[in-house]
C-alpha positions in Angstrom: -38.0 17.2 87.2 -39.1 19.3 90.4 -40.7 18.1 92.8 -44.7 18.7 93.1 -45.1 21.0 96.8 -46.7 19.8 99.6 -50.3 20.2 99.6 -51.8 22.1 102.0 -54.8 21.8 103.7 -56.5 24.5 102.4 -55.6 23.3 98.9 -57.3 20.0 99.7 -60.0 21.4 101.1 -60.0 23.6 97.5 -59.9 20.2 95.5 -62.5 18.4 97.5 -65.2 21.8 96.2 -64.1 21.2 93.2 -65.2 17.4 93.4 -68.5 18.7 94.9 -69.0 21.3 92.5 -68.6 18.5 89.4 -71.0 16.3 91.5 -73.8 18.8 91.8 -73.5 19.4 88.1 -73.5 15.6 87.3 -76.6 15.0 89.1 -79.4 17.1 87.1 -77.4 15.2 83.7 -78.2 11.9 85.7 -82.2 12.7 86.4 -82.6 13.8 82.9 -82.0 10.4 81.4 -85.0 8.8 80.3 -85.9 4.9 82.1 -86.5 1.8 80.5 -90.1 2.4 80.9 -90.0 5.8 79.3 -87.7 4.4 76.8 -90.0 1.7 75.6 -93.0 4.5 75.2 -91.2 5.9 73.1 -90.2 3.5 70.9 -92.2 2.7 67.3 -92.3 -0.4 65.4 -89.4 0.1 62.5 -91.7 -1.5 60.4 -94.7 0.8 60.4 -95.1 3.3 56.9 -95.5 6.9 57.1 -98.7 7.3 57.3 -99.5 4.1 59.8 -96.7 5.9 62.3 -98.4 9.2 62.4 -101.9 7.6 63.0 -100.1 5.7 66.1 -98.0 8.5 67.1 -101.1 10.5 67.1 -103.4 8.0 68.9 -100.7 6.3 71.5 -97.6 8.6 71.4 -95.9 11.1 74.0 -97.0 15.1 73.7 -93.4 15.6 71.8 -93.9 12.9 69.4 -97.8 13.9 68.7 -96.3 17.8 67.7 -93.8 16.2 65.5 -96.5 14.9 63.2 -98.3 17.8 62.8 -95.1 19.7 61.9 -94.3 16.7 59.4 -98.2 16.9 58.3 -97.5 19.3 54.9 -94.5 16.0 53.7 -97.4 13.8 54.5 -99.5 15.4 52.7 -97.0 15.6 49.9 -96.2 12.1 49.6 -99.9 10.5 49.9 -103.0 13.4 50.0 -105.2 11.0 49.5 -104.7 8.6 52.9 -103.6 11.8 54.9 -106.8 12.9 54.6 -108.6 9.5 55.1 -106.2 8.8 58.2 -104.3 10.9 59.7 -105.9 14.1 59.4 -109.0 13.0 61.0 -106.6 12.0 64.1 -105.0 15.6 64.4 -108.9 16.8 64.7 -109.1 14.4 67.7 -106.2 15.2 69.3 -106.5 18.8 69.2 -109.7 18.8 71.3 -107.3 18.4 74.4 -104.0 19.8 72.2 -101.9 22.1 74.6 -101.0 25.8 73.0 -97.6 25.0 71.8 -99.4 22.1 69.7 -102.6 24.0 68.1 -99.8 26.9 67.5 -98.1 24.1 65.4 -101.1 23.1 63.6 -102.3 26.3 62.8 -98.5 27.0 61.0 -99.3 23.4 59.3 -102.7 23.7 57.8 -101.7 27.0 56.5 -98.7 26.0 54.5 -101.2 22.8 53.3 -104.0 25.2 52.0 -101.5 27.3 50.5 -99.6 24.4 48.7 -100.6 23.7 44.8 -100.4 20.2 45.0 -103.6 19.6 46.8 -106.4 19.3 45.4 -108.0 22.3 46.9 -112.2 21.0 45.4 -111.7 17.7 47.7 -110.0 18.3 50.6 -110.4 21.9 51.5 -113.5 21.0 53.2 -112.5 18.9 55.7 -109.1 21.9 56.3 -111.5 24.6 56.8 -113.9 22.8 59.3 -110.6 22.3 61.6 -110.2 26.0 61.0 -113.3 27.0 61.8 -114.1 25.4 64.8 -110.5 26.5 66.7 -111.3 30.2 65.9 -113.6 29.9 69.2 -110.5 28.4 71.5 -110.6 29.9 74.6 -106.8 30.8 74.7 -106.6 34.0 72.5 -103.5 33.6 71.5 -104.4 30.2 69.5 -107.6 31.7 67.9 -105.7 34.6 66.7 -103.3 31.9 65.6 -106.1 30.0 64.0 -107.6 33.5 62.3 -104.5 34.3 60.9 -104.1 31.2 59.2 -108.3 31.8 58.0 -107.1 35.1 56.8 -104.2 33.6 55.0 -105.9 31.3 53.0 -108.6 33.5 51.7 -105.7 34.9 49.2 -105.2 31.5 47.7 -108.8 29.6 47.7 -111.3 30.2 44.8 -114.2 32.5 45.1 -116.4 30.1 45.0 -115.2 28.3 48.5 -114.6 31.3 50.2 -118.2 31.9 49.9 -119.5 28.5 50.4 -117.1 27.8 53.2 -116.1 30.7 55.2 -118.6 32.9 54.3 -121.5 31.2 55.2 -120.6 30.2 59.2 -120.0 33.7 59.5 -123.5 35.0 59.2 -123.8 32.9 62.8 -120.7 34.3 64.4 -121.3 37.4 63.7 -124.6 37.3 65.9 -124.3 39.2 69.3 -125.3 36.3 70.4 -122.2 35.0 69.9 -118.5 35.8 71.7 -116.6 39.2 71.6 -114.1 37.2 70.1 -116.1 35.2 67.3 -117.6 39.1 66.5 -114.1 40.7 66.1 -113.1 37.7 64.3 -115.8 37.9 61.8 -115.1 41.6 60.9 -111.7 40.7 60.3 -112.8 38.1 58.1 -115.5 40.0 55.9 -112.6 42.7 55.6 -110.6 40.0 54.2 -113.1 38.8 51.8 -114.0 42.1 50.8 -110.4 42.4 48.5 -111.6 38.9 46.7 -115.1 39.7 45.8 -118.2 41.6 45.6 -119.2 41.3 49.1 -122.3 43.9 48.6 -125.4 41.8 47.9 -125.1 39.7 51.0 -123.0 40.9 53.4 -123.5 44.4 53.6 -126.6 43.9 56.4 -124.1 42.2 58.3 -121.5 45.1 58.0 -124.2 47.7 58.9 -124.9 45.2 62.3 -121.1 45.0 63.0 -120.9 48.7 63.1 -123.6 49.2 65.4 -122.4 46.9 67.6 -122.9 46.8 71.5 -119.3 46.7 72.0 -117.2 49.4 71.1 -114.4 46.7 70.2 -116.6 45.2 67.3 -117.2 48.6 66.3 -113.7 50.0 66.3 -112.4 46.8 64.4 -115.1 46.7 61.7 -114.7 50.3 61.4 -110.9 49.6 60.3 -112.5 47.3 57.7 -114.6 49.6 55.7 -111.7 50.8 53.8 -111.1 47.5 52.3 -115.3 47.0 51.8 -115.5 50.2 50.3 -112.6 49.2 47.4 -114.5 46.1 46.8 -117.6 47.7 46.4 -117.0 50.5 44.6 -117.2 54.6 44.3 -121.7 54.6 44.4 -122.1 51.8 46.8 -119.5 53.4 49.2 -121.4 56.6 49.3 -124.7 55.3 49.8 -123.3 52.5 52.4 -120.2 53.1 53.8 -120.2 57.2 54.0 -123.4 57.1 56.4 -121.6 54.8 58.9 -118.6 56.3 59.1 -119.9 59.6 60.0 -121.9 57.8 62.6 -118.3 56.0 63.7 -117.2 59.2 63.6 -119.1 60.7 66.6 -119.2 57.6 68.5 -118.4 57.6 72.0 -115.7 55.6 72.3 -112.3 57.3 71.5 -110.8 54.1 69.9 -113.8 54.4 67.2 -113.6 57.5 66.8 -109.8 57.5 65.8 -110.7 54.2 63.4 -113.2 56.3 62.0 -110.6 59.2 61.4 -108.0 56.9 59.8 -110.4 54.9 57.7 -111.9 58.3 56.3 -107.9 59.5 55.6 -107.0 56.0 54.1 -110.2 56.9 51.6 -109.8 60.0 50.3 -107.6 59.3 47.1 -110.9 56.9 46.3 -113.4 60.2 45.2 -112.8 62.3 42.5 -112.8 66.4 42.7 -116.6 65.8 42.5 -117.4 64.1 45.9 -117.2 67.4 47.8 -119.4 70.1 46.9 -117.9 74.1 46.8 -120.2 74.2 50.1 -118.5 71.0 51.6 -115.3 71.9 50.3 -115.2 75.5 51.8 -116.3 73.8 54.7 -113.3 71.3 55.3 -111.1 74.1 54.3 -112.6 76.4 57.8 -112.8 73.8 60.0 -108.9 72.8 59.5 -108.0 76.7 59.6 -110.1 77.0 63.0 -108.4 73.4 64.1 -104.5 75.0 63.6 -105.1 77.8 66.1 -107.4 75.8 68.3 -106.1 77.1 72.3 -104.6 80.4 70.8 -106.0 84.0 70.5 -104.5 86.7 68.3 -102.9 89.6 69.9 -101.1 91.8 67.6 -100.3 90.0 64.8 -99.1 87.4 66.7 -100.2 84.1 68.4 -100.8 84.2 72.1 -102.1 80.7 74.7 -104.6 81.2 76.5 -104.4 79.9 80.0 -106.3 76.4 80.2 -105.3 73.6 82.0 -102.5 71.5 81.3 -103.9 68.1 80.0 -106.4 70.3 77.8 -103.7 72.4 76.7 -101.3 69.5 75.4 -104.5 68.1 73.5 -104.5 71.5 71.9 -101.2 71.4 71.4 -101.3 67.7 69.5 -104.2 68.7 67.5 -101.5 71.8 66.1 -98.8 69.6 65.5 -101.1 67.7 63.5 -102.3 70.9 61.7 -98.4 71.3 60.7 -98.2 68.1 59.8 -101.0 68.0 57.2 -100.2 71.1 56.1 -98.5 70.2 52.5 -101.2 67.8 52.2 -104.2 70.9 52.8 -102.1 73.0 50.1 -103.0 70.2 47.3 -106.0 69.9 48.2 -106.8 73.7 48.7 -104.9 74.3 45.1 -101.9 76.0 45.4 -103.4 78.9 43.3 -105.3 80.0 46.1 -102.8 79.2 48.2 -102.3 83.1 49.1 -106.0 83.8 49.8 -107.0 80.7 52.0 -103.5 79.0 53.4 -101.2 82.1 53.8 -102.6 83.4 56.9 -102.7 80.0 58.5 -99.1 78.8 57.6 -97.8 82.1 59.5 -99.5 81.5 62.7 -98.0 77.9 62.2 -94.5 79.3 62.2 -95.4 81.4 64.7 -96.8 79.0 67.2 -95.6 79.3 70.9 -95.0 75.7 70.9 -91.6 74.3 69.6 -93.0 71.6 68.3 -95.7 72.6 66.2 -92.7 75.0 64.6 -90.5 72.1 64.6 -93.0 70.1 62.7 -93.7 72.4 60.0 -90.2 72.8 59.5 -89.3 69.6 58.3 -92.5 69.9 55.9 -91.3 72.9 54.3 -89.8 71.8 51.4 -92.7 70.5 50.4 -94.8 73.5 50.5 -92.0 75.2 48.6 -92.2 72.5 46.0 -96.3 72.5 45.7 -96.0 76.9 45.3 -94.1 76.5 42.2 -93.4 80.2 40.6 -95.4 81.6 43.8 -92.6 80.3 46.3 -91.9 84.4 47.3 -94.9 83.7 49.1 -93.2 81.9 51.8 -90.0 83.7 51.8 -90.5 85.5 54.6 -91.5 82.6 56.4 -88.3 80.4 55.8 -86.1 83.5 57.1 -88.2 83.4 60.5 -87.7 79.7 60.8 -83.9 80.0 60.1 -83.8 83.0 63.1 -86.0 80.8 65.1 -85.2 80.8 69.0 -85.4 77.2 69.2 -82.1 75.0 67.7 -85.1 71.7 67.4 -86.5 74.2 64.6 -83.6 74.8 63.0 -82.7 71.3 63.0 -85.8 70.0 61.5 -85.4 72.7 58.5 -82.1 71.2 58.2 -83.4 68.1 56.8 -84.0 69.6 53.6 -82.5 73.1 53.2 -80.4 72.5 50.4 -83.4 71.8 48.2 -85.7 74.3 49.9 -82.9 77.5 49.1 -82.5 75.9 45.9 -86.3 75.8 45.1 -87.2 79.3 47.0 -84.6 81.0 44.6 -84.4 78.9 41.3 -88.4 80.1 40.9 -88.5 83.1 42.9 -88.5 86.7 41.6 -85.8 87.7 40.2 -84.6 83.8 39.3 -82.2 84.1 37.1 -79.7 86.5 38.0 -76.9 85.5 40.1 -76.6 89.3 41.7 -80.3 89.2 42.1 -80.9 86.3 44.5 -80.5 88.2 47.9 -82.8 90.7 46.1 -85.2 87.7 45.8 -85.3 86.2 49.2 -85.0 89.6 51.5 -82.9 88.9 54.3 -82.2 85.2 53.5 -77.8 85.8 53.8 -78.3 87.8 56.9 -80.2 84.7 58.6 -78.0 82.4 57.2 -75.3 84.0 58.7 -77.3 84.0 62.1 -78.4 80.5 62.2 -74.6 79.2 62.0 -73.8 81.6 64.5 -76.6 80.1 66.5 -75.3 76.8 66.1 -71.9 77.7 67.0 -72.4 79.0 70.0 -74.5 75.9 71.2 -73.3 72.6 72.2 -75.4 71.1 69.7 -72.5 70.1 67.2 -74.3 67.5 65.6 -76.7 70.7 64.0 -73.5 73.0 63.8 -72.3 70.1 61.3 -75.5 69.3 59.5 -76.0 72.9 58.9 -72.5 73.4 57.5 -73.0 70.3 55.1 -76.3 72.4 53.9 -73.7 75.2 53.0 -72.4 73.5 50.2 -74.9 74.6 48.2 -74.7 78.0 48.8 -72.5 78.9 45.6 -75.5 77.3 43.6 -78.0 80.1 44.5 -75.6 83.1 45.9 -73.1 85.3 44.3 -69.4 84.4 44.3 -68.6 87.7 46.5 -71.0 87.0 48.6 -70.2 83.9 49.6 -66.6 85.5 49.8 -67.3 87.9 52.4 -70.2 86.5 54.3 -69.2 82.8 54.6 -65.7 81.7 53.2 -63.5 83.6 55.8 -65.8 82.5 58.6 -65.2 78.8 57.1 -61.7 79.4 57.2 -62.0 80.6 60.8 -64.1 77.3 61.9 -61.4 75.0 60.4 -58.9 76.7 62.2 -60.4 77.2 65.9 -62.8 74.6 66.5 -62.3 72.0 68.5 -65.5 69.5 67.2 -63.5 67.4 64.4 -66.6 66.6 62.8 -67.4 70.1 62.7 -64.1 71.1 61.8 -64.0 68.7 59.0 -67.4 69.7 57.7 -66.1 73.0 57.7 -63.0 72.1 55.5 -65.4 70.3 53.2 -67.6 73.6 52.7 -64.4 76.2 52.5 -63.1 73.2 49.2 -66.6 73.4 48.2 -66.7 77.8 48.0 -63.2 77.5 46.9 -64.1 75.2 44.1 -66.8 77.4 42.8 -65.0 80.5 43.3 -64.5 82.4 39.8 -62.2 84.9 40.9 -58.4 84.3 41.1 -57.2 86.8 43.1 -59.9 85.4 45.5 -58.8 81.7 45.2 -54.8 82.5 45.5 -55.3 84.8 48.8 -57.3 81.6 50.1 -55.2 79.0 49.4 -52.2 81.2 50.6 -53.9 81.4 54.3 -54.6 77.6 53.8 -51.0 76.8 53.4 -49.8 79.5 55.8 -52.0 78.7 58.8 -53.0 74.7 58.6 -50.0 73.2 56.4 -47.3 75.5 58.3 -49.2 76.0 61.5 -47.9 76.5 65.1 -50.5 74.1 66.0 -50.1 70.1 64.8 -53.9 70.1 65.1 -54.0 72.8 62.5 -51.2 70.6 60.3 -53.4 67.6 60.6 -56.6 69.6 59.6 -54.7 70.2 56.2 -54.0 66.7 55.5 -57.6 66.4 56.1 -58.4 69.3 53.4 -56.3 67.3 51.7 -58.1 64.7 50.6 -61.3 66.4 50.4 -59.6 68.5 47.5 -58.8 65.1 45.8 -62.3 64.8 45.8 -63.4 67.8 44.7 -60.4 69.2 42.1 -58.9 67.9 39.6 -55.6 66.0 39.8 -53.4 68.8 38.2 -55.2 71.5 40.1 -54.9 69.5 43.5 -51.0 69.0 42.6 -50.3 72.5 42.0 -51.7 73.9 45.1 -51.9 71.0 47.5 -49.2 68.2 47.1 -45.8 70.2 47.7 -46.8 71.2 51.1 -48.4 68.4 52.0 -45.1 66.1 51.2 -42.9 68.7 53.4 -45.3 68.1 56.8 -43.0 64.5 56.1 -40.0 66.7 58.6 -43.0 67.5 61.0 -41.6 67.1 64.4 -45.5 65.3 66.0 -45.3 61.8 64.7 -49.3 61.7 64.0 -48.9 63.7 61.4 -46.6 61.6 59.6 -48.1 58.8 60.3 -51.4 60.4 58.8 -48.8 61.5 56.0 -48.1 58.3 55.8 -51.4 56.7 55.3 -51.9 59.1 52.7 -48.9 58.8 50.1 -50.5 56.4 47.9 -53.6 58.4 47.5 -51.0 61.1 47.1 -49.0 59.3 44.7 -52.4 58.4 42.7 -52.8 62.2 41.7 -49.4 62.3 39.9 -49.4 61.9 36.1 -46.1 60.6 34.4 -44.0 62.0 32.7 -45.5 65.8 33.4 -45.4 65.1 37.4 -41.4 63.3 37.4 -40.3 66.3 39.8 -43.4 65.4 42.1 -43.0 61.7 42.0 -39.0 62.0 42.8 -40.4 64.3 45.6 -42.4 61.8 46.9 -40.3 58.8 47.0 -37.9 61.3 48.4 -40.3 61.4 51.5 -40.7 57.3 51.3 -36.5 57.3 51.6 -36.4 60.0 54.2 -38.8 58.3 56.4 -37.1 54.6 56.4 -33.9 56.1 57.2 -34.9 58.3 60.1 -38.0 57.6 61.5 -38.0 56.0 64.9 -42.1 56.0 65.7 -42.8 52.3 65.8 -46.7 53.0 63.8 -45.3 55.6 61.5 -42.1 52.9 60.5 -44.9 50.1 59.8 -46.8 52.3 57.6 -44.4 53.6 55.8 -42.9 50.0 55.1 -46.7 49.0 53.6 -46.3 52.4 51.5 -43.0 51.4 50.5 -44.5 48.2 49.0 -46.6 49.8 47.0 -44.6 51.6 45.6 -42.2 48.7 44.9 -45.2 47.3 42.8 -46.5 50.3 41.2 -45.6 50.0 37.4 -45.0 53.7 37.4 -42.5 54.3 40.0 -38.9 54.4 38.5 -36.5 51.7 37.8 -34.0 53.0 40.0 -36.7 53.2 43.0 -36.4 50.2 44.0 -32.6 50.3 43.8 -32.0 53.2 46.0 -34.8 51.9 48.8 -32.5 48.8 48.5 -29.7 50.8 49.5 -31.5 52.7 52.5 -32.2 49.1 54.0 -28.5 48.3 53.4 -27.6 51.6 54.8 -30.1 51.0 58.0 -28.7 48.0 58.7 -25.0 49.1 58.8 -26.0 52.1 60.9 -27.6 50.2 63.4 -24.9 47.4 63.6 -22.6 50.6 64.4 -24.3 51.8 66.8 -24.6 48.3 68.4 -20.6 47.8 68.8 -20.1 51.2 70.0 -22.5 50.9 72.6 -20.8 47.7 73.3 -17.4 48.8 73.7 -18.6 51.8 75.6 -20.4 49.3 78.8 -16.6 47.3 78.3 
């Protein structure tokens, strides 16, 4: 054995860190241990029950050993209601006068679980639950009274009617005084909102609302306004417009901006509740005004088209919201203006929408497009003209958003459009739409956007649904072909190869279909390029996909097997990869010349190749094949033979190199 060298002195002076370094850790370990003393504290009597424990842990015990009672209070409770209530509930009421917020957190979680637990007898021990409740909803930390509320809240969904009132309903008359805290006020609006959903709350309690609403504080306010919804669906359609209506257009013109947006929402949140009849014509035409004059609000009209006016910024970005909003809500004012009259009264305003100077507002009526064009029905040419705008729009964001759903909007704006029907018709029907088409991908192409060149090139595949075959022919299928073969974004180019399968699939004409799969074969499979060869395999299998298995064979499989002579080992390794997918589109006995081909390419490979990845694939592909019931008998025999023959031929070449160095 060797000797150990000599140590230095910096490598004692290295070891004697290292003995420093493990004392420093060791001391922390060493302060952490608890002393007898501490030891003995926390120490019970072994003899002590369940219930006798808690009630000492509770009255005696450390801070830890008091929180792991109330955790354990719900098993208690469990085991024996009938002395956890006598003994040691009482006990947690004492203890969390003084609790800490980790423990009132913890007893909040606990009472919970026991009110919502069916094995206690809710008629005769609720009480005594609740009044623990109650009186920590006031705790000065906010974080345990909304703790406390929520578990209040909670329980109203599993308590009878009859206790909510008697129990929770009745304190909060007095909290809900202005005498009382912020905090007890907001609490008690949250409450009655709550209650609302369980019973009629109108006899009583609706003074109180009207008080809550009126609040000095524009928190009470805000937060009871937020409540009405659920009052008014407890009290019903006449109470809600004699009670609720009246102070929600008061909320609505309230000072305070966080009241008037509750006010907004609540009265949004309520609409589906009233019938056709709750606005009158007058009302109706009303509404219908005030939203037109709201979706040019900061613009003036100059020539047909909409112009901003010069105000300052803040003000003009307000403007600008309140127009995205417009957009928004625009499928939503169609409904409700009735897409009959949607020409008359909505037209006008959905073109200065599309036309707005801000990207945004055109972005955001965009992605709600389809939906317009699904509420028109037969009168979609209405918005024909408006869809080609947005597809020549300036900004790519606007494109992009229409992106979302083109396939179904084309599909919808010329399935019902004029002149539906008719194959040669549809550009008829939609004026302009191939032309913008056609500009929007070039657009997209020339951007560095490729996320939107390839979402918009996935929308194309639905092109031969609503265009003519010779269309699509001319105007897209050569530029396809193009995109596969000189772009360098392989999700675009693959998207691309996807579409050209997809207008090659629905292609009627032969003629058509053999000059394309002849420029398919001539430029990817047997192209200068080895990017252009593995864009084929590629096309490859997306034509599995899409064709049938004799079709795909006929045109696809010969030149794909001879790219296995290729001299850029990725693509026989990718030809590799993909022989048993290859393999699976041969059907016996029709395909034998195909499947000999094939294993030709499996023998081929294990004799020559030298690629390290392309020799391991091809060995997994070779066991497949091995275990394939349909490959021949005499497969196996002959790939027998190539590892014989591999193994002579390498032993040669190992003795000649070794008489060559003698």
């Amino acid at each position: 054995r060797a000797e150990p060298p000599p140590a230095s002195p910096s490598g004692l002076l290295g070891h004697m860190e290292d003995l420093q370094d493990l004392a420093i850790i060791e001391r922390p370990i060493r302060r952490s241990l608890k002393t007898a003393e501490e030891i003995d504290k926390l120490t019970v009597d072994e003899d002590l029950n369940d219930i006798e424990r808690a009630v000492y842990l509770l009255s005696s015990g450390q801070d830890v050993q008091r929180a792991s009672v109330v955790v354990n209070l719900p098993n208690l409770v469990r085991q024996n209601p009938a002395e956890t209530f006598r003994r040691v509930v009482p006990k947690v009421r004492e203890v969390l006068h003084v609790a800490g917020v980790e423990l009132q957190l913890a007893a909040a979680s606990s009472f919970l679980t026991i009110l919502q637990d069916d094995i206690v007898l809710i008629q005769t021990h609720t009480h005594s639950i609740l009044q623990i409740v109650l009186l920590n909803l006031d705790h000065r930390d906010t974080v345990v009274s909304n703790a406390w509320l929520e578990t209040l809240l909670a329980a109203v969904d599993v308590l009878p009617k009859e206790t909510i009132r008697q129990e929770i309903l009745g304190p909060l008359v007095s909290k809900a005084q202005l005498s009382q805290s912020l905090q007890a006020r907001l609490a008690s609006c949250r409450i009655l909102g709550k209650a609302a959903t369980k019973f009629d709350v109108k006899k009583e309690l609706l003074p109180l609302v009207r008080s809550l609403c009126q609040d000095v504080e524009y928190e009470v306010r805000s937060c009871m306004c937020r409540q009405l919804e659920n009052i008014a669906r407890g009290i019903g359609m006449e109470h809600t417009k004699a009670v609720v209506l009246p102070e929600l257009v008061e909320l609505a013109q309230d000072e305070g901006s966080t009241v008037r947006l509750a006010a907004f929402d609540t009265v949004v949140n309520l609409l589906e509740m009233f019938d056709s009849g709750s606005f009158s014509e007058e009302q109706h035409l009303w509404f219908l005004e005030f939203y037109k004059k709201l979706s040019v609000l900061g613009l003036q009209l100059e020539n047909g088209h909409c112009e901003s006016q010069a105000y300052p910024l803040e003000l003009e970005r307000k403007y600008e919201t309140v127009r995205r909003n417009c957009a928004y809500n625009f499928p939503a004012m169609v409904l409700f203006a009735d897409p009959k009259c949607f020409l008359a009264e909505l037209y006008p305003t959905l073109s200065s929408l599309c036309h707005d100077p801000e990207i945004s507002v055109r972005r955001t009526v965009a992605d709600g497009f389809h939906e317009v064009v699904k509420l028109l029905g037969p009168n979609v040419h209405y918005v024909h003209k408006e869809l080609v705008e947005l597809l020549q729009d300036e900004s790519l964001e606007v494109l992009d958003a229409l992106l979302n759903s083109l396939q179904e909007t084309l599909e919808l704006a010329t399935s019902r459009g004029e002149g539906a029907g008719s194959e040669s018709k549809v550009s008829v029907s939609v004026p302009d739409l191939i032309p913008a088409l056609a500009a929007a991908e070039q657009k997209a192409a020339a951007s560095l956007r490729w996320r939107i060149y390839e979402k918009l090139l996935r929308s194309y595949a639905c092109l031969p649904r609503i265009i003519a075959g010779d269309q699509i022919y001319f105007r897209f299928l050569q530029r396809m072909f193009t995109i596969v073969t000189t772009t360098n974004v392989l999700p675009v180019q693959r998207e691309a190869a996807r579409t050209l399968c997809v207008f090659l699939r629905y292609n009627r004409k032969q003629e058509q279909r053999q000059e394309i799969i002849g420029k398919v074969v001539e430029q990817l499979a047997q192209g200068k390029s080895y990017w252009n060869r593995l864009r084929y395999l590629d096309l490859c299998e997306i034509a599995m996909e899409l064709f049938s298995k004799s079709y795909f064979c006929k045109y696809f499989l010969v030149p794909a097997l001879e790219l296995v002579n290729d001299p850029v080992a990725n693509v026989r390794y990718k030809l590799c990869r993909m022989l048993p997918r290859l393999k699976a589109c041969i059907r016996l006995p029709g395909d034998k010349h195909l499947l000999q081909q094939l294993e030709f390419c499996v023998r081929k490979l294990l004799c020559r190749e030298k690629d390290k990845d392309v020799v391991a694939t091809v060995r997994k592909v070779r066991h497949h094949l091995e275990n394939d019931p349909r490959t021949q008998p005499n497969l196996k025999k002959s790939l027998l033979s190539v590892d014989l023959f591999v193994y002579v031929y390498k032993t040669i070449i190992k003795c000649v190199h070794w008489f060559t160095v003698r």
